[in-house]
C-alpha positions as CSV (number, residue, x, y, z in Angstrom):
1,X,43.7,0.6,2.7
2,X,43.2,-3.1,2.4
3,X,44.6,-6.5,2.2
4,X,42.9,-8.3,-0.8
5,X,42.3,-12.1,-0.1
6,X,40.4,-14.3,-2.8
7,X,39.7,-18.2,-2.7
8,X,37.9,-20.7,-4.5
9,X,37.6,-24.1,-2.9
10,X,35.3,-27.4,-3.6
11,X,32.6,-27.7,-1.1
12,X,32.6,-29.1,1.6
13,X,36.0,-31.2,1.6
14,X,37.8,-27.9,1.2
15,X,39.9,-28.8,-1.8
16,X,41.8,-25.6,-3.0
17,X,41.6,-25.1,-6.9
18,X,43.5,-23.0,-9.3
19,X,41.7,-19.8,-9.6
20,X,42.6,-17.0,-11.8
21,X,39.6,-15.2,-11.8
22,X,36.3,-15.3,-9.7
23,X,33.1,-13.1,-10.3
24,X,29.9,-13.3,-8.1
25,X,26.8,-11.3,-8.5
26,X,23.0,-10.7,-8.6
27,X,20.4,-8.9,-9.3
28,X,16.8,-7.9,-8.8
29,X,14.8,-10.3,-11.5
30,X,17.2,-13.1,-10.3
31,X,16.9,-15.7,-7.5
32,X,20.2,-16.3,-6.3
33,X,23.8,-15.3,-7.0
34,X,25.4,-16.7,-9.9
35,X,29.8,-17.2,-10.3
36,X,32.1,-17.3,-12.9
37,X,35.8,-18.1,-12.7
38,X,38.2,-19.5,-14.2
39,X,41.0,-22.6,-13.1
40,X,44.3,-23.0,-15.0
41,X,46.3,-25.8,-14.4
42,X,46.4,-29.7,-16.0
43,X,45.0,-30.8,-12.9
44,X,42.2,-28.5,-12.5
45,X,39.6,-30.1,-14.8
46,X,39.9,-33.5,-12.6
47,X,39.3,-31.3,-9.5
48,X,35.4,-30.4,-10.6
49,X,34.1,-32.8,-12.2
50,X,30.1,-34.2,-11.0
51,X,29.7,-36.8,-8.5
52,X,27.7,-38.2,-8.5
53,X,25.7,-35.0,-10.3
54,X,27.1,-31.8,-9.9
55,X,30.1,-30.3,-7.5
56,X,30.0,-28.0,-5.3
57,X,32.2,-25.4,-4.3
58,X,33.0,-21.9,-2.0
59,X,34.3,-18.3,-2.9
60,X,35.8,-16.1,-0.5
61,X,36.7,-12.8,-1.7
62,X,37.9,-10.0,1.5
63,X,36.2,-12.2,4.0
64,X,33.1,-12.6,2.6
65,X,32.0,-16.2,1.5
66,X,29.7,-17.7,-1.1
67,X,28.5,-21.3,-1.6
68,X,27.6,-22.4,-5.4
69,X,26.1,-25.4,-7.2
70,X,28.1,-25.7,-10.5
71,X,26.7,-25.9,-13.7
72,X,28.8,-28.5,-16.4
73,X,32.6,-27.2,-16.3
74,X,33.9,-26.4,-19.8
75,X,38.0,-27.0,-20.5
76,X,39.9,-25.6,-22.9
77,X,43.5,-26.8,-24.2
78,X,46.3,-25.4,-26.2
79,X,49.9,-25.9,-26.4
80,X,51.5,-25.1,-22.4
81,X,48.1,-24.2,-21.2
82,X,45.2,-25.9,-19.6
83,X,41.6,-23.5,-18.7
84,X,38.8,-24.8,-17.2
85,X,35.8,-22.4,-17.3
86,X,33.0,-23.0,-14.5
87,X,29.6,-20.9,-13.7
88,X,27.2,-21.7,-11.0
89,X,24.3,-20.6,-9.2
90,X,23.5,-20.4,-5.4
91,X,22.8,-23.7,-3.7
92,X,19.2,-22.9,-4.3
93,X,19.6,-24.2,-7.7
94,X,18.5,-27.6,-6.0
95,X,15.2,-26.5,-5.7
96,X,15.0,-26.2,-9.3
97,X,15.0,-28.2,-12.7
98,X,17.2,-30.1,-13.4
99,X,17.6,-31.0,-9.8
100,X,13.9,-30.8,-8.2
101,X,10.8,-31.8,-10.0
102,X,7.3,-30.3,-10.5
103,X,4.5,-30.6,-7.8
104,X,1.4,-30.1,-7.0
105,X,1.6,-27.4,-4.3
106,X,-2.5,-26.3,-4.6
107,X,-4.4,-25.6,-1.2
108,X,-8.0,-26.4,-1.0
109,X,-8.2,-23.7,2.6
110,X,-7.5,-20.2,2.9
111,X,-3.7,-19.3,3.8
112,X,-1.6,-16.3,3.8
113,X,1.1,-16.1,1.4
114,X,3.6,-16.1,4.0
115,X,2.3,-19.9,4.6
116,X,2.2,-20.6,0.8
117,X,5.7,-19.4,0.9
118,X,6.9,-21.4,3.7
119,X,4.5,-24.4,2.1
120,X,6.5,-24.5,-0.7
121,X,9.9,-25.3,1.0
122,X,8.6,-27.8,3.2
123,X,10.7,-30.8,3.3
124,X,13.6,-29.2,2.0
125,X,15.9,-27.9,5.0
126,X,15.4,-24.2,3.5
127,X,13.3,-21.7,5.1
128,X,11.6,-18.3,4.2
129,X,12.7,-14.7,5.4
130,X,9.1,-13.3,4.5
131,X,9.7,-9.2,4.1
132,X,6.9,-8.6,1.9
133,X,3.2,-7.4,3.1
134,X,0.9,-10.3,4.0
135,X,-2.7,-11.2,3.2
136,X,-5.0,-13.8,3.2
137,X,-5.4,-16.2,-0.2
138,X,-9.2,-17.6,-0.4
139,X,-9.4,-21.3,-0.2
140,X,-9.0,-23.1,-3.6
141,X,-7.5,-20.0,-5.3
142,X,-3.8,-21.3,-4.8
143,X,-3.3,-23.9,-7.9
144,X,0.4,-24.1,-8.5
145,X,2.3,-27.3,-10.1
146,X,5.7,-26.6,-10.1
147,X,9.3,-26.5,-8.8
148,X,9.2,-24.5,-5.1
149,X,11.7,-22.0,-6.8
150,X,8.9,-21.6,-9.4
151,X,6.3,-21.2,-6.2
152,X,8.4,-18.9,-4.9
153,X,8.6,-16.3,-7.9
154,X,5.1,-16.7,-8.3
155,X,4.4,-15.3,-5.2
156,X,7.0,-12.9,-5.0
157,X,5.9,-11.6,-8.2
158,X,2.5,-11.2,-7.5
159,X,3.3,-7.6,-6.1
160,X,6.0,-7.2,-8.2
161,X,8.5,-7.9,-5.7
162,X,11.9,-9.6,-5.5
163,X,13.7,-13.3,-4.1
164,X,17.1,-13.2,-2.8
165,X,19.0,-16.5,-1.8
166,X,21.6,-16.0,1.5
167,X,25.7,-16.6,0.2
168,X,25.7,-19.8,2.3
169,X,23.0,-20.1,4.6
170,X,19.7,-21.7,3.1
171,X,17.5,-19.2,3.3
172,X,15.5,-17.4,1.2
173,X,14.2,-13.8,1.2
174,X,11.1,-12.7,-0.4
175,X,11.7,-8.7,-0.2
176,X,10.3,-5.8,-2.0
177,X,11.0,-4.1,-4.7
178,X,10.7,-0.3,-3.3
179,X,11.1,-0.7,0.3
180,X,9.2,2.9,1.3
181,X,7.1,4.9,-1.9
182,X,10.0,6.3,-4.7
183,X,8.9,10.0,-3.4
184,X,9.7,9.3,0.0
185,X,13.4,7.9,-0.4
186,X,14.8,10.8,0.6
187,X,13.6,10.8,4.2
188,X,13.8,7.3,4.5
189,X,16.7,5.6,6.6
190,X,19.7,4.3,4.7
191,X,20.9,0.8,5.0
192,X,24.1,1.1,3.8
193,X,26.5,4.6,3.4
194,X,29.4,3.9,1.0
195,X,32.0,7.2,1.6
196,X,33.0,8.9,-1.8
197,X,36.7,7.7,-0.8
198,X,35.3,4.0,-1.5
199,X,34.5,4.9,-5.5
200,X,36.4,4.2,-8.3
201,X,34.2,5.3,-10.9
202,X,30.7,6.4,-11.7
203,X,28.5,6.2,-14.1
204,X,25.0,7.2,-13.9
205,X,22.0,7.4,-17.1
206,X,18.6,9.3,-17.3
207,X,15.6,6.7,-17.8
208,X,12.1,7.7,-18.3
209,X,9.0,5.9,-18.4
210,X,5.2,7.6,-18.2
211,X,4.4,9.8,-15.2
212,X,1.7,8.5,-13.1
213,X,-0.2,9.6,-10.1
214,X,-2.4,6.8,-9.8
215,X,-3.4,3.3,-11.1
216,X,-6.2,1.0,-10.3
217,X,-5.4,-2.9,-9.0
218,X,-7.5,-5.5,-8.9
219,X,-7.8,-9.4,-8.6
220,X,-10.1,-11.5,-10.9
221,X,-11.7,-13.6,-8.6
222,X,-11.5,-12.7,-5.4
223,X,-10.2,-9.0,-4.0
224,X,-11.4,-5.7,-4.9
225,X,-10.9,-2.5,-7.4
226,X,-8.7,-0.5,-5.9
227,X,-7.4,3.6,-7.4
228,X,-4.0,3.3,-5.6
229,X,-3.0,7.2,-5.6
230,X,-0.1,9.0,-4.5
231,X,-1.6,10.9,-1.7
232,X,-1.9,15.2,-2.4
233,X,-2.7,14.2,-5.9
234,X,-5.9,13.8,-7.9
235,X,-4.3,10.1,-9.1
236,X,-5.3,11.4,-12.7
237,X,-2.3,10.7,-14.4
238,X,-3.1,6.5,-14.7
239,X,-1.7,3.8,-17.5
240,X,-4.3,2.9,-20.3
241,X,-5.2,-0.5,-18.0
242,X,-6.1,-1.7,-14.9
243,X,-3.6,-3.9,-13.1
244,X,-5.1,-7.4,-12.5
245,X,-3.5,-10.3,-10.7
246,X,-5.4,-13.5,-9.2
247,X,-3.5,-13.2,-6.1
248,X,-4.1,-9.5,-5.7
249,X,-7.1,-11.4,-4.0
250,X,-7.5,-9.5,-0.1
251,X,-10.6,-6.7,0.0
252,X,-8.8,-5.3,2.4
253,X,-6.5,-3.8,0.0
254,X,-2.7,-4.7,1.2
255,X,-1.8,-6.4,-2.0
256,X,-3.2,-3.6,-4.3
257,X,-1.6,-0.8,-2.2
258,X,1.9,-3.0,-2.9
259,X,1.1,-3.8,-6.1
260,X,0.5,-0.3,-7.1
261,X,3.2,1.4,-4.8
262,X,5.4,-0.5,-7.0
263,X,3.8,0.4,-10.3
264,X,3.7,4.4,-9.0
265,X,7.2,4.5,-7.9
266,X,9.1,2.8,-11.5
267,X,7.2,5.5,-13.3
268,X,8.4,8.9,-14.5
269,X,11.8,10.4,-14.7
270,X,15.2,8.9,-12.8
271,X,18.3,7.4,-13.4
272,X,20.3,4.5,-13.4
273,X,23.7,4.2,-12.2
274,X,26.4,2.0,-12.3
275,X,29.0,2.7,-9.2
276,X,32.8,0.7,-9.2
277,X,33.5,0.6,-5.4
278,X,35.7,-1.2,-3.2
279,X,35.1,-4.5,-1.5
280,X,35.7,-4.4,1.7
281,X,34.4,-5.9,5.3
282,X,34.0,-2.2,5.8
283,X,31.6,-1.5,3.3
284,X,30.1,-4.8,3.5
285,X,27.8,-6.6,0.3
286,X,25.6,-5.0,-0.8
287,X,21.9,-6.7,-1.3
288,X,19.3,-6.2,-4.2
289,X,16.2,-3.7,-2.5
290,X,18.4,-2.1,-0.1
291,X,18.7,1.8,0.5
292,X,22.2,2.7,-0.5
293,X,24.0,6.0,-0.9
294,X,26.9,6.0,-2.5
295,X,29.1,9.3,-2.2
296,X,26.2,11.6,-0.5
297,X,23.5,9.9,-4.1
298,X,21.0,7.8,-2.7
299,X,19.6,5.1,-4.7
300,X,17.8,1.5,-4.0
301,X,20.0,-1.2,-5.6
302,X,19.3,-3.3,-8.2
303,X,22.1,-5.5,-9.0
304,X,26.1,-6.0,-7.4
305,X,29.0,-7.9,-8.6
306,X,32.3,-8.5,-7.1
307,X,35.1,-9.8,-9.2
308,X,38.7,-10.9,-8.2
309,X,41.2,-11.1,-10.7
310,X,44.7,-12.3,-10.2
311,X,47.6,-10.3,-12.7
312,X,51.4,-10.0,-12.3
313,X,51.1,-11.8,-8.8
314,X,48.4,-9.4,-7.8
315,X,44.8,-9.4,-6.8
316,X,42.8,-6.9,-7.8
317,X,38.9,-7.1,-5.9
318,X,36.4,-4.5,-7.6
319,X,32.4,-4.3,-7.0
320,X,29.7,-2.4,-9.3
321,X,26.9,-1.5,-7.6
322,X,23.5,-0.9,-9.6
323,X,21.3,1.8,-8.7
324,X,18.1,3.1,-9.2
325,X,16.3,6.4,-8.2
326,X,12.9,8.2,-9.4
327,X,13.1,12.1,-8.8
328,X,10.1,13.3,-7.3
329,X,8.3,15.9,-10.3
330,X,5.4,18.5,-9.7
């Protein structure tokens, strides 16, 4: 059993506000956590207003905290009742538009992408938790004008990988999309176990994309052609084209193998599933890549969201866990 605590408070003076309701969450294909919640009260639109260009505030919900940039608040009034709606994004958001402009973030030498990476937020008091493999870019090959949020995803991306912005530290993870091969998840060490007494509900759908054993990666002008195979196979079983990337650029082949693990692992048969857990320090939040089981399934996640909502005098603190599994076939 447990004590169910939820705040929302402008950042950093600490000024409570009037919260009704409060979800957080993320996902794979996004960069930070976003929030939405809801202030009643005639006072409450006063409480969040920019200044000079946008406020800030914190959510706590069971002892885990968040840190937010909000977006324009939106009020609504009717007779004996005041709403203010808000939504946010991680603190992050200042690294992108509206709030950081493009630049030129080219390199004329050779550097890994873990330098690119770390390049890119130079200057800005955040720094980069570099999970992904590393390899060397050739000099002049890096041309990027952009925000270093947009850097960021173009790197990450390049292997068809992830970004994950910390709750309240500024730090940014560059992480992969299937930490070990989709075949090999069931030997592979779990990150987090959630007990089947933590789950409310369950709900789990078959997905199916094209089998494959194999698929050849490339760059364009710099790497080399590479059949990525799962190994036992023949690698016969490929999609109609090639995958080509300009940073898929080392001969060594690390970026292919990546590249292609990912491509090998999404394909076939699987499921998704959607599981309504409880919140608590326990059980601990859940991140986007992890290996999770979840009442004896095991799954990497894809997506969480935590939601506090206040009824009757009562809080009520839920979070849906997304996962995703590929089930290995002859």
């Amino acid at each position: 059993m447990t004590t169910n605590s939820a705040a929302l408070v402008r950042w950093p003076d600490l000024t409570p506000l009037p919260c009704t309701a409060i979800t957080v969450e993320t996902d794979f294909e996004s960069w930070c956590w976003s929030l939405s919640a809801t202030l009643a009260g005639s006072e409450a639109w006063s409480l969040v207003q920019p200044d000079p260009l946008a406020c800030q505030v914190q959510a706590t919900i069971n002892g885990q905290t968040w840190r937010f940039l909000l977006d324009v608040p939106s009020t609504q009034r009717s007779f004996n009742s005041d709403r203010v709606s808000l939504k946010g994004r991680s603190r992050a958001a200042w690294l992108q538009n509206p709030y950081a402009s493009r630049q030129d973030f080219s390199e004329a030498n050779a550097r890994e992408m873990q330098q690119l990476a770390e390049a890119a937020l130079e200057n800005t008091g955040w720094s980069v938790d570099w999970q992904l493999e590393n390899w060397v870019v050739p000099a002049g090959l890096w041309t990027q004008y952009s925000t270093p949020i947009e850097a960021l995803i173009r790197l990450a991306t390049a292997s068809a990988d992830g970004i994950y912005t910390h709750p309240t530290e500024q730090i940014i993870t560059l992480h992969k999309r299937w930490p070990v091969a989709a075949w090999l998840l069931d030997g592979a060490t779990t990150d987090l176990l959630i007990p089947e007494d933590a789950v409310i509900s369950l709900n789990q759908t078959p997905v199916y994309t094209q089998p494959l054993n194999g698929v050849y990666v490339s760059g364009t002008t710099a790497g080399a052609l590479a059949l990525i195979k799962i190994a036992g196979t023949d690698g016969a079983l490929q999609p109609t084209e090639p995958i080509t990337e300009a940073l898929l650029c080392d001969t060594a082949g690390v970026a292919a193998r990546q590249r292609g693990l990912n491509a090998l692992s999404d394909s076939g048969a699987g499921w998704e599933m959607d599981a309504e857990v409880l919140f608590t320090p326990a059980i601990g939040l859940v991140q986007p890549g992890m290996i999770v089981s979840i009442a004896g399934v095991k799954g990497v996640s894809r997506s969480c969201r935590i939601s506090a909502q206040w009824s009757d005098n009562s809080l009520q603190v839920r979070q849906i866990v997304g996962l995703e599994r590929r089930e290995v076939e002859a």
